[in-house]
Every structure is written in C-alpha cells, then in structure tokens.
N, CA, C and O of each residue as an XYZ file, in Angstrom:
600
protein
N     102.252    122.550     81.236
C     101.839    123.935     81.419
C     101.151    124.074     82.778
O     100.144    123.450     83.113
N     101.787    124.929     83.491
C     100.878    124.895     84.691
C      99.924    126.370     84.987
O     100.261    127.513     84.677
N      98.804    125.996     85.595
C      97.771    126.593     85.478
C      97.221    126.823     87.169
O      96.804    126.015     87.998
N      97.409    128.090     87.210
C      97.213    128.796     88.337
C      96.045    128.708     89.254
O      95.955    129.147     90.400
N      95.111    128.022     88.503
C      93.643    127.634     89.369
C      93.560    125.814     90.098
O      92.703    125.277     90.800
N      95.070    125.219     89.439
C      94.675    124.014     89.850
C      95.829    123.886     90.775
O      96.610    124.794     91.061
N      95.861    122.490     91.277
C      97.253    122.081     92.308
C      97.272    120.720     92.428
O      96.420    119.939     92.004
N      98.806    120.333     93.334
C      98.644    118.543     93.241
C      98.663    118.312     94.223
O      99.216    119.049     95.039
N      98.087    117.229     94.540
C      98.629    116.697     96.036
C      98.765    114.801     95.859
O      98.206    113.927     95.196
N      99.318    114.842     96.383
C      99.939    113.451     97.316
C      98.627    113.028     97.536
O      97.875    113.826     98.095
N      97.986    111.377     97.043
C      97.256    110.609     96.849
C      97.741    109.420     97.980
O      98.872    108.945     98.076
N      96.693    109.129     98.700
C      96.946    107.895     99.885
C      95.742    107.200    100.114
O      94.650    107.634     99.746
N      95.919    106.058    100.752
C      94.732    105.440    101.029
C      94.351    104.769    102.294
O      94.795    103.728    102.777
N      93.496    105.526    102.706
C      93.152    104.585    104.438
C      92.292    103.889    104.428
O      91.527    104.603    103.780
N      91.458    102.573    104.726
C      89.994    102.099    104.766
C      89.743    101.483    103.284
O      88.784    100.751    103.043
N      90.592    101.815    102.439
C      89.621    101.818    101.100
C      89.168    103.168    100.615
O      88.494    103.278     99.591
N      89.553    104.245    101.382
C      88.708    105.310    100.369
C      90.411    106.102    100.440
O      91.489    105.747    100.918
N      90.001    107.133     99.806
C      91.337    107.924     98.830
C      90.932    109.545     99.864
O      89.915    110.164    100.174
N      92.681    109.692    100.133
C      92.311    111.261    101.085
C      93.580    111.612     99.831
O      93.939    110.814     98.964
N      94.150    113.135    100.047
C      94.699    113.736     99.618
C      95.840    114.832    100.264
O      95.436    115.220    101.360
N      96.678    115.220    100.026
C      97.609    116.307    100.924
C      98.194    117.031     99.876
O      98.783    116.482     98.945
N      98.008    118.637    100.030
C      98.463    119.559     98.829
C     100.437    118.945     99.049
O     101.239    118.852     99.979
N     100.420    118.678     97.574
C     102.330    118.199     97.614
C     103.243    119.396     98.257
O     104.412    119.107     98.515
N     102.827    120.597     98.506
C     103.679    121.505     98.545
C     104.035    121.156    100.144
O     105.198    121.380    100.479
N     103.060    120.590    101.222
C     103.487    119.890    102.542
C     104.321    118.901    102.627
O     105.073    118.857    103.601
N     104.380    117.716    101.451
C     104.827    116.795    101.506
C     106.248    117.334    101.265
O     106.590    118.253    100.522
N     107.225    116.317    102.303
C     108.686    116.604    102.035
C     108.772    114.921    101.594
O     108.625    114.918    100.372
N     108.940    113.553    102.059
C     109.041    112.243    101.357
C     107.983    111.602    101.651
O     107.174    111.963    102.506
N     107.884    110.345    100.791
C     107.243    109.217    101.549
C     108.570    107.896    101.758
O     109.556    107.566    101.099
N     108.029    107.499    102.843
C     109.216    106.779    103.678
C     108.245    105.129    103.730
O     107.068    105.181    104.086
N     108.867    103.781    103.354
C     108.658    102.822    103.846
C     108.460    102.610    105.507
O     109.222    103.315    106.170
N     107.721    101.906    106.133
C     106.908    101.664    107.059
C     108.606    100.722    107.710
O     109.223     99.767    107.239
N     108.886    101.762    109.197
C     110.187    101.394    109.865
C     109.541    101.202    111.264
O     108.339    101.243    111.528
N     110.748    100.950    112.239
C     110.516    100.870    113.644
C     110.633    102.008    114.242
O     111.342    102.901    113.779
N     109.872    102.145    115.483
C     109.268    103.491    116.228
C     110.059    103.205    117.234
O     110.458    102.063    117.462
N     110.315    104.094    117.833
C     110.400    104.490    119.695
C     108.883    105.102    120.211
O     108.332    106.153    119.885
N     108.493    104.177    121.015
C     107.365    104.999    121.740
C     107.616    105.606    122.241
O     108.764    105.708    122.674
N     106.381    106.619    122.557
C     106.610    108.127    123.225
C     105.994    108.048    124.534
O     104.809    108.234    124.256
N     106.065    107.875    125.891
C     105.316    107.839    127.019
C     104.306    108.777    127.205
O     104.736    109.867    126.827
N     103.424    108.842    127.519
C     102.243    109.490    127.738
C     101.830    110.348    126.760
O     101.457    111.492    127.021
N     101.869    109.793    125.404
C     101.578    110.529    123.898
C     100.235    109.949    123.745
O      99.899    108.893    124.280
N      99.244    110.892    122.769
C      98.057    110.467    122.591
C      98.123    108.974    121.556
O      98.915    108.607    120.689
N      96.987    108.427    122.092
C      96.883    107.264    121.195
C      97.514    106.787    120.135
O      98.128    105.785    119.769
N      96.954    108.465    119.526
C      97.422    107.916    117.301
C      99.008    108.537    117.102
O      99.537    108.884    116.046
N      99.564    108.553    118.448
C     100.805    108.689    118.488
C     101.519    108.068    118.164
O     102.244    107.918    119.147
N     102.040    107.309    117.098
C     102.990    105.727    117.044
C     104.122    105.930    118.074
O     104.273    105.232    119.076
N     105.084    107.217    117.620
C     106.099    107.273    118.282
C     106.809    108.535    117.785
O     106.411    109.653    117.458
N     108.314    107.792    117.864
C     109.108    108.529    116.594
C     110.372    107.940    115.834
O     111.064    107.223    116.557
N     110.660    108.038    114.993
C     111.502    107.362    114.080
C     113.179    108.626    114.027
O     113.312    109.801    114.371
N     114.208    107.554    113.397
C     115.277    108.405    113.108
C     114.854    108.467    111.483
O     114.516    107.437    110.899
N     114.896    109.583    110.903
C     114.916    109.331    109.666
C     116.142    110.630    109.257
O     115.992    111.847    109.367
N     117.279    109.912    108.794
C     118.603    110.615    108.566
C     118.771    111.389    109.846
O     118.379    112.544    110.016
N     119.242    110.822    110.514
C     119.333    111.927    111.478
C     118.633    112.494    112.503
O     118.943    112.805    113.652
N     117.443    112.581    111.748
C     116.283    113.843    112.680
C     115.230    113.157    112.504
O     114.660    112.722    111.504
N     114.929    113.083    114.231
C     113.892    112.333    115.238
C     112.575    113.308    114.902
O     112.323    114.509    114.992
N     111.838    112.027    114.436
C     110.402    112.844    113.497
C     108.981    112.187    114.276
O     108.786    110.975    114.185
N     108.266    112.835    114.841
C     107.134    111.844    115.491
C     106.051    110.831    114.176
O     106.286    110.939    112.973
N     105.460    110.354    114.462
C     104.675    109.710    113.454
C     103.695    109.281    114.574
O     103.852    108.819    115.704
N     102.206    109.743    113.523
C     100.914    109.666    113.871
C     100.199    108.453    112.815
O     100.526    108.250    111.646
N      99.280    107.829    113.497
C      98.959    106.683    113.035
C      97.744    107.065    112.538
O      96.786    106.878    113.288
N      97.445    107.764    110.999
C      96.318    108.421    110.485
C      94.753    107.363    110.580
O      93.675    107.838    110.224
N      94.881    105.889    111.117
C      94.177    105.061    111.454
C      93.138    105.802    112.916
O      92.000    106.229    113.113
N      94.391    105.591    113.640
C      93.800    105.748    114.662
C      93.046    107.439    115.066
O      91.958    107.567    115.629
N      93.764    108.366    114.704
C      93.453    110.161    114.510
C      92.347    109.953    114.158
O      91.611    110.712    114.789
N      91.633    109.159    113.293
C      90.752    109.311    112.505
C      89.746    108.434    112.960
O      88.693    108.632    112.354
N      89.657    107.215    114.105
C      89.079    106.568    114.754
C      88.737    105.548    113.458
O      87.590    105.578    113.011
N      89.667    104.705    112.892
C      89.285    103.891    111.975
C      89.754    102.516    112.725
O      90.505    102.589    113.698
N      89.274    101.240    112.224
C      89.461    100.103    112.447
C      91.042     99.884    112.018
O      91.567    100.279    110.977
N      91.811     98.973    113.357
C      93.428     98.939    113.192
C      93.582     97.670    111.998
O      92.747     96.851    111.615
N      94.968     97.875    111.609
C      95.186     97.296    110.516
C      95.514     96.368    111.082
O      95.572     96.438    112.310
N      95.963     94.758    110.199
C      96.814     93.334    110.963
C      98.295     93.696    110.251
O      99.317     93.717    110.937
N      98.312     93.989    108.749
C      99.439     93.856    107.579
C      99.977     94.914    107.370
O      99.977     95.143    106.160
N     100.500     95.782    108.015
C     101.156     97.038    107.633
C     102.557     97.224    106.013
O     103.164     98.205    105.581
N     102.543     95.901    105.635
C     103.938     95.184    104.889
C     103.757     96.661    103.762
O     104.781     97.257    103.426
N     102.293     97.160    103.230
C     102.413     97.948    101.909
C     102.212     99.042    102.462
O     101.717     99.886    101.715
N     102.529     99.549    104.129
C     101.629    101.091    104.564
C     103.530    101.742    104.076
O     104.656    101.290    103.870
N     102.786    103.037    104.114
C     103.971    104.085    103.819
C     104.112    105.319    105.086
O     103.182    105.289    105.892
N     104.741    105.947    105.229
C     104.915    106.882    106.311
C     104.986    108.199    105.332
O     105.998    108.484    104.692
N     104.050    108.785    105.310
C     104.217    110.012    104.526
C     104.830    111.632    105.616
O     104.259    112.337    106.448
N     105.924    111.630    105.146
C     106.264    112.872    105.546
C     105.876    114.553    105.398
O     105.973    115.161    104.332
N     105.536    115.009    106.359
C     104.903    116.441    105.514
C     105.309    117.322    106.785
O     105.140    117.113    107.987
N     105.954    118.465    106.038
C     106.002    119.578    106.606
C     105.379    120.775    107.146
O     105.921    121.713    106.562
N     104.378    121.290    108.094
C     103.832    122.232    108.519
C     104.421    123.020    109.678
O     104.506    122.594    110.829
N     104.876    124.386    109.191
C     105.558    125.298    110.166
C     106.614    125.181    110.688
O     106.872    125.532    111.839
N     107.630    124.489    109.632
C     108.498    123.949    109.773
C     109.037    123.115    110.578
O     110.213    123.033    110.933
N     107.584    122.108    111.036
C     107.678    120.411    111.632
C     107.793    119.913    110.637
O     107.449    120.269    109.510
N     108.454    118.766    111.116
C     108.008    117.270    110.442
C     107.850    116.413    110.971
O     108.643    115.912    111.769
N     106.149    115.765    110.497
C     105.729    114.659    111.272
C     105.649    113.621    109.979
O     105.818    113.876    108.786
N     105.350    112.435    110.590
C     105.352    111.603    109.704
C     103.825    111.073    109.843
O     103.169    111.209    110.875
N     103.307    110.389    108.551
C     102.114    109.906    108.792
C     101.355    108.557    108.172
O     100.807    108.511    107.071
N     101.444    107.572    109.047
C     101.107    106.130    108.784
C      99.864    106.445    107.918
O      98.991    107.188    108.368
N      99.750    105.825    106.524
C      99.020    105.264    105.167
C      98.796    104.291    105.104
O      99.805    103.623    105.329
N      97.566    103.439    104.813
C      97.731    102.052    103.859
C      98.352    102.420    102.851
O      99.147    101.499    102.664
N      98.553    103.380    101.855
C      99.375    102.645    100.812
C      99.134    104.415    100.040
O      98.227    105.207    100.293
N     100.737    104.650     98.713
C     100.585    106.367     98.590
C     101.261    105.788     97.178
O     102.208    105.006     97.263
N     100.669    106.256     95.694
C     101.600    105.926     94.859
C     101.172    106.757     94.288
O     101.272    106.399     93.114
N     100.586    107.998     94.330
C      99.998    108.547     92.755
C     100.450    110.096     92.900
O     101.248    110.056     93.836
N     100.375    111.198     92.541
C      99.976    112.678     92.146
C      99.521    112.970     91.531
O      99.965    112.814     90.394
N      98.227    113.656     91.714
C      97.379    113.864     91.326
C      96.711    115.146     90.597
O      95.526    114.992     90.893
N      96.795    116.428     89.744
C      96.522    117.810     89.881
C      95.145    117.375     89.612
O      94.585    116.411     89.090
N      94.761    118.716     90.304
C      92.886    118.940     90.675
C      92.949    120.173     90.388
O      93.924    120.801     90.801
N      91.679    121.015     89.412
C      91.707    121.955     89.002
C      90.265    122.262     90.022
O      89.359    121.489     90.334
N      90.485    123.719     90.379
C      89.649    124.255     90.886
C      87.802    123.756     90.926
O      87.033    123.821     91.886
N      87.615    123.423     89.957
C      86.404    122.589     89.300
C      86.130    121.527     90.066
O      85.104    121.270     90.696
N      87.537    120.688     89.920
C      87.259    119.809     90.950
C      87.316    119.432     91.727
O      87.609    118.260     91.959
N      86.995    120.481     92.659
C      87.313    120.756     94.066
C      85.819    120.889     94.448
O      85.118    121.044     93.447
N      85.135    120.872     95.613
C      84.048    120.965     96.070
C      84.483    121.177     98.004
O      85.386    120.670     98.669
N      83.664    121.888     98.285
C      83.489    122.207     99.879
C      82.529    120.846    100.243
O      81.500    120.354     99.780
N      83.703    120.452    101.615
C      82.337    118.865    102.336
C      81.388    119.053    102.500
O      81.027    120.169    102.874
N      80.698    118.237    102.334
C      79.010    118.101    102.662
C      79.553    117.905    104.179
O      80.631    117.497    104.612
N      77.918    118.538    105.051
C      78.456    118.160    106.396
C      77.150    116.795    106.613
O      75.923    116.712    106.570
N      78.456    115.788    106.882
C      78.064    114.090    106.799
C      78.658    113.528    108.361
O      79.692    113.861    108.940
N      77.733    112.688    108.728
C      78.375    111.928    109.938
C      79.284    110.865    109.108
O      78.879    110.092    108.240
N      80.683    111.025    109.616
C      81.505    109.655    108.860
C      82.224    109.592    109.913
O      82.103    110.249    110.947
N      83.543    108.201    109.456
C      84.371    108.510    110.118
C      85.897    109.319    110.745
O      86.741    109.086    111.610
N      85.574    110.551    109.542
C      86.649    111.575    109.682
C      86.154    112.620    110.254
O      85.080    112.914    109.730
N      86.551    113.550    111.376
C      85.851    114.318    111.568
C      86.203    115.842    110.636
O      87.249    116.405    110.311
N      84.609    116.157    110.410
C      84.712    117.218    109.173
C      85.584    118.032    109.260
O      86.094    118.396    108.201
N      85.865    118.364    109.984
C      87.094    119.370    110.252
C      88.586    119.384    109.963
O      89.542    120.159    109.982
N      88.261    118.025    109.665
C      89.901    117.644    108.638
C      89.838    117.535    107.153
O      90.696    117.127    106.370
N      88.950    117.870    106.992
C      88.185    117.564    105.424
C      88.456    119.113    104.657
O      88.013    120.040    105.336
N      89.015    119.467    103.545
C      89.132    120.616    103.080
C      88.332    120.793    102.077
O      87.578    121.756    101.933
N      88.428    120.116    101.540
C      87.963    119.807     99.765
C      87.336    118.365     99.794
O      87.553    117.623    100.751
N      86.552    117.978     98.726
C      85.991    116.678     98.355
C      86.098    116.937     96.596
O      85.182    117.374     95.900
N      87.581    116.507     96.084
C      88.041    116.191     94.811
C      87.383    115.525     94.042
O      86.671    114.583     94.390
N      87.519    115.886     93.005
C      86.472    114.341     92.171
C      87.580    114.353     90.766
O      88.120    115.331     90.249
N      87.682    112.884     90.382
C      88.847    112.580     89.718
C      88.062    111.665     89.087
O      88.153    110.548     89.597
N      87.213    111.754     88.018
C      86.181    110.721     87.333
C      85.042    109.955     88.433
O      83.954    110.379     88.821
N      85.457    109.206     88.623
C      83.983    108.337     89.546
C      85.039    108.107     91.292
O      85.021    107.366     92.275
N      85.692    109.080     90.857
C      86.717    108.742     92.377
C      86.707    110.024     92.942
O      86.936    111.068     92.331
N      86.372    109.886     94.400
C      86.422    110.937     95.079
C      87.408    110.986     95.922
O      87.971    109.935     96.228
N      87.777    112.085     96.415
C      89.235    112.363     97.330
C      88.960    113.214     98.180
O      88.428    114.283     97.878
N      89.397    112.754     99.849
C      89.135    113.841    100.530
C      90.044    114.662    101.013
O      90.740    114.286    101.957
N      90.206    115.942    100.452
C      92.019    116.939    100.477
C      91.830    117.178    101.822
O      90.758    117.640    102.210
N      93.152    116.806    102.944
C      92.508    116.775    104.317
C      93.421    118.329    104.574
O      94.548    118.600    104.162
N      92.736    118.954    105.175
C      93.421    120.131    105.663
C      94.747    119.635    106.791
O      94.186    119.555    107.885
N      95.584    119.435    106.893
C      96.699    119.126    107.009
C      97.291    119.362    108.718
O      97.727    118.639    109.614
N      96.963    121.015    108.487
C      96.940    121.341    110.172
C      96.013    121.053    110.702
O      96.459    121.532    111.745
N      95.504    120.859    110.860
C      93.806    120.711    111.357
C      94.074    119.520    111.715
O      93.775    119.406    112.903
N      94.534    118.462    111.248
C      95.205    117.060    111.325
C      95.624    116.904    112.424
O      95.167    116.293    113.390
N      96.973    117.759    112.200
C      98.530    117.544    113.513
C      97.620    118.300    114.563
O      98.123    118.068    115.662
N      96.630    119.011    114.696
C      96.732    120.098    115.680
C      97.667    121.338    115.537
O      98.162    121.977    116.466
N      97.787    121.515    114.470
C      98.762    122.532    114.406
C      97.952    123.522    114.238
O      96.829    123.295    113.787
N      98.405    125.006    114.609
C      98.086    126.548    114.304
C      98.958    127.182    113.240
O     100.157    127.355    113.458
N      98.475    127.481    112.263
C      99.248    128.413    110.918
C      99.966    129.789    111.771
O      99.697    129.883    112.968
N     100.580    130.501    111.338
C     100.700    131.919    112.117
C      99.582    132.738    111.840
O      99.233    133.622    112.622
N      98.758    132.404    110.337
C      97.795    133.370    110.360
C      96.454    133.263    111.510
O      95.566    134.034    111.874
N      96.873    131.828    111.844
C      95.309    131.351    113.236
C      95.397    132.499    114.072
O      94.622    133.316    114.568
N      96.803    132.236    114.048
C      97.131    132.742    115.659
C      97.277    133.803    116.097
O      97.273    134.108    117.290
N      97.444    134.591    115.052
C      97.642    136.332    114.821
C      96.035    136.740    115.285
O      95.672    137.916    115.284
C-alpha cells in the first residue's frame, strides 16, 4: 500500500556511514568499470564510462565530499541517477538496499561541522538506531532544477 507522506530511496555507503538518494533519480546501479579521463575536469571527476552506448561522466562521491581515498574498490558500485535529464554516474563503497522513509522519519540537518558539506544534506532519516543522510542530489552534481533558475 503506498502512502503519500513517505518515499524510497536508494541506500549506499561511503566511510562507513549510510547516505541516501530519492529512487525516483536513480535510473541503475552499475558494477565498478574502466573510465576515460576527462582533461582538465575537477578532481572528483573520475571520468566517463560507455554504458550501452551513452558516454556518462562519473564523479567519485569520495572525493566531492573530501573523504579519505579508498585502496579496494572490488565491492564499490557506480550508481546511476538522473537529474534534468543527465546522467551521471556515482562511485559508492557499496548500494544493496531500498529503503521507504515516512515523513516522521525524516528530520532537517543539524548544522554540524562534518565531512559533507551541509548543503548536500536534505534530510537526516532514521531507520531504528541507523541514520541516513538523504543527499539532495543536485546540490551534489552542481546542477540547477528549472525551478532555481526561473
């Protein structure tokens, strides 16, 4: 039964702690492939990949986020998500779950020095003794909605 106050998103994990992405962005999650680098792309730029066809950039949610680099990438996933009809891809340690969160358990961030900057932070989920941080998505890529921009 679905219930109009809650929603799901796509469950991932960077560092050890648990972020989140409303599923309705997500188009796949893709096993961890080889890149083409991009010349003079920002840092958390990996590159870009063929995936069927169509050349997709991928951002290294490690580095965007100024986290310590990984050695073992063998279990990361490339999560695909659609905003404004891009698709970027986005390096994970690791994505297996969906999750629905009902309005309840949703909470606005505390404003905390960490290492995400708050501004990617939408929500702070709570899923029993587990917290999730629903990352606002554009805010991420740098992207503008049409409603920003209007």
């Amino acid at each position: 039964m679905s219930n109009i106050n809650s929603a799901q998103y796509v469950l991932f994990k960077l560092n050890d702690e648990y972020y989140g992405i409303d599923i309705s962005k997500v188009k796949t999650i893709e096993k961890i492939q080889n890149f083409t680098r991009v010349p003079n792309a920002p840092n958390y730029v990996k590159g870009v990949i063929n995936l069927r066809g169509e050349v997709v950039p991928v951002i290294d949610l490690r580095k965007r986020f100024n986290l310590p680099n990984k050695n073992d990438y063998s279990n990361s996933r490339i999560i695909i998500v659609t905003v404004n009809d891009i698709d970027v891809g986005l390096i994970v340690d690791s994505s297996s779950e969906v999750l629905q969160l009902t309005a309840e358990n949703l909470d606005n961030p505390p404003h905390v020095e960490g290492n995400v900057t708050e501004d990617f932070i939408k929500h702070i989920g709570k899923d029993g003794e587990r917290l999730i941080m629903i990352l606002d998505i554009e805010k991420v890529l740098g992207i503008k909605t049409n409603i920003e921009e209007s």
